[in-house]
N, C-alpha and C positions, 0 to 999 in steps of 0.2 A: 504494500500500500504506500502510495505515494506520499511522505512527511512533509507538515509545513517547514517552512527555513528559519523561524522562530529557533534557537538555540538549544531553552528546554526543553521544549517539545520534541525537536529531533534526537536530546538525548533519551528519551522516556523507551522503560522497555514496549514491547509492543501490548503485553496484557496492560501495564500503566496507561499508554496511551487510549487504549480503548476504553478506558472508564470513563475519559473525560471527552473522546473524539465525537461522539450523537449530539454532543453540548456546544462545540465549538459554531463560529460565525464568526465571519469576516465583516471589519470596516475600518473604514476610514480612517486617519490620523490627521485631520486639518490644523495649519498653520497656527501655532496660539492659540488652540483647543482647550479648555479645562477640563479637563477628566473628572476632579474632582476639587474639594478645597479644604483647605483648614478643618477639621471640627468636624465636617460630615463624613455623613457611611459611605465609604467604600463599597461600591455593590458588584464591582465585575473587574476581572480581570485582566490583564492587556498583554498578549503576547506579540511583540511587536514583530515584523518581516520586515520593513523598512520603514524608517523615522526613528527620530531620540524623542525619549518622554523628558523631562527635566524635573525635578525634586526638589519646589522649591520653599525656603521660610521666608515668611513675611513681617517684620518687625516693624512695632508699633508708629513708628515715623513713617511708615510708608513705604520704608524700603527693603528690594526684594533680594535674597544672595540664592542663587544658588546651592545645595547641597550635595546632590548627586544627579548621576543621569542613566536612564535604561533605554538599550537598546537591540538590537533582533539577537543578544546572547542570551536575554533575560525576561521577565516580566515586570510588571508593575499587581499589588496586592499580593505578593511574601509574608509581610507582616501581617497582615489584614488576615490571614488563613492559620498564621501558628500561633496570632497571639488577638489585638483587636482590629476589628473593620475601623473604626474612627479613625479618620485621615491624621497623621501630624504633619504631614506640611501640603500644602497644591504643587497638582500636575500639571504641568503644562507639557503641547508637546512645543519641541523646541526644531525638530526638523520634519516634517510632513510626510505622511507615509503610510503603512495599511496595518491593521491586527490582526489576528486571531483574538478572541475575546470568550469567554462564560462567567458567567452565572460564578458567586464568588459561592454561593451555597452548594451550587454544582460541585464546585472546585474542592470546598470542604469533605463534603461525602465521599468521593475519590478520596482522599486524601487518607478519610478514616478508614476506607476498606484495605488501602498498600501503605505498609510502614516503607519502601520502596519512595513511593512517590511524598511521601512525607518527610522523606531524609532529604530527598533531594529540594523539595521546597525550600530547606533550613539551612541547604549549603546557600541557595540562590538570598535569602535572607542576609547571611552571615556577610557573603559578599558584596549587595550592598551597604551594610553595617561598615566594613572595613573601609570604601569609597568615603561613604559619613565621614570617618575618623581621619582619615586620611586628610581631606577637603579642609576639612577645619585645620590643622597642622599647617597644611599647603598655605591658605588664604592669610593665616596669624602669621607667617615666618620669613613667608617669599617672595622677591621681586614682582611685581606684572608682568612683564616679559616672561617669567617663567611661568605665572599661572598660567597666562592667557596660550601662553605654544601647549603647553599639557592639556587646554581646555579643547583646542582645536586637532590635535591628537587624538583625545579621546572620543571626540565628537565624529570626526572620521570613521574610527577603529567602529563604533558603534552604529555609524550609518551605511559604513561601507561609501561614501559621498566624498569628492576634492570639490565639489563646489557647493556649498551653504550660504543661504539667505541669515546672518546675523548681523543684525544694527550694532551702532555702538553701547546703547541703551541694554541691549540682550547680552551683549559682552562682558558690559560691566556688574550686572548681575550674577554673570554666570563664575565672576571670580572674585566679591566682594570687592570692586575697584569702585574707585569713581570714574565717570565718563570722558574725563580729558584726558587721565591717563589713558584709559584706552587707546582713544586717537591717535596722542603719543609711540605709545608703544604699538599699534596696528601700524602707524606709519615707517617705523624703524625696521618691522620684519618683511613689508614691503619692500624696504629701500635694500633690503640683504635678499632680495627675492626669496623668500619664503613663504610671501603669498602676493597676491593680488587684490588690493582690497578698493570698491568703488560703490556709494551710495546702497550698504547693507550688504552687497553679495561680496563673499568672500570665494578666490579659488585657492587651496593649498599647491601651490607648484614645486615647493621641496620639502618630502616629509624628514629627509635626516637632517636639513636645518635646522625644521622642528625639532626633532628631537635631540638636536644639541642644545637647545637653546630650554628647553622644559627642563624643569626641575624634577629630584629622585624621583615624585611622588607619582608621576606618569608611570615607571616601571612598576615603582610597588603597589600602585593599585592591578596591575596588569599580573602582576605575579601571584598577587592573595587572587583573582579570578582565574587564575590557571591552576591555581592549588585548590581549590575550592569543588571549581566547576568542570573541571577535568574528569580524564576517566577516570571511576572510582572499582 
């Protein structure tokens, strides 16, 4: 039977996969999408194929950081399945693109019948968990040049995509900066051609510029999801 290209789901054994495959449905990932928000229930799952979900907090000034981001390796409601549905922070998606999706109740009941599919929720969990950690470290420690190349790395890695629709405004969220740095430093990895950046759209033209220029936190997020998500 033909797998979708969702990550976990391609890894699920095949009896796993069938508990939850009569449940699945495709849609949409629109641009700036809320999925969900602050405070409310989490009702359904997202296995994304292509597009980044974005995980973000919102702080009482208004302003929004970034904390993690899911893409066609992972899902969105991990936590929502082994602990509570209540959102702690909004989804946005942050690159446009299609899911797989169920029913988070769905998702549950599977869940309860394979200690199988239940382990492997808890890695996909842990893994975001570690992004979390990692992010906050990153954004307290490290220059903008280095968040911002790890951000656009990672965002790649997870879309499969060299050219992204992000403003300056989505940038500077996406690594707790302010907005002029951004510009700043988008204009400086430009001028080292490592990308091309013009009114929002970005193309990545060298990814190992990138990744000279990003900080550890790019590998070691990349490494606890190989350790993690990896074959077990």
């Amino acid at each position: 039977m033909m797998r979708p290209s969702n990550g976990f789901l391609s890894a699920l054994s095949a009896d796993d996969y069938e508990l939850i495959r009569p449940h699945l449905r495709t849609a949409d990932l629109p641009h700036e999408a809320v999925l969900v928000e602050t405070g409310e229930t989490l009702r359904r799952a997202y296995f994304p194929h292509r597009g980044v979900i974005s995980l973000v907090v919102e702080l009482a000034k208004g302003e929004h950081v970034q904390v993690a981001m899911i893409g066609r390796d992972s899902l969105l409601g991990t936590l929502a399945i082994v602990g509570d549905a209540c959102a702690l922070n909004t989804a946005i998606v942050l690159v446009p693109g299609v899911a797989s999706v169920v029913d988070l109740d769905r998702l549950r009941m599977a869940a309860d019948q394979s200690s199988t599919l239940r382990a492997q929720l808890s890695r996909h969990g842990l893994a975001v968990y570690a992004q979390v950690q990692q992010t906050a470290g990153c954004n307290a420690a490290h220059p903008v040049e280095s968040r911002l190349s790890r951000c656009l790395l990672h965002t790649h890695d997870l879309s499969g995509e060299s050219r992204l629709l992000l403003t300056q405004e989505t940038m500077a969220q996406m690594i707790g900066a302010r907005r002029n740095s951004v510009s700043l430093v988008a204009n400086s990895l430009q001028q080292a051609n490592f990308i091309h950046y013009s009114r929002g759209h970005i193309q990545i033209t060298n990814l190992d510029g990138l990744r000279q220029t990003a900080c550890e936190c790019y590998a070691a997020v990349k490494g606890q999801y190989d350790r993690l998500l990896g074959p077990h």
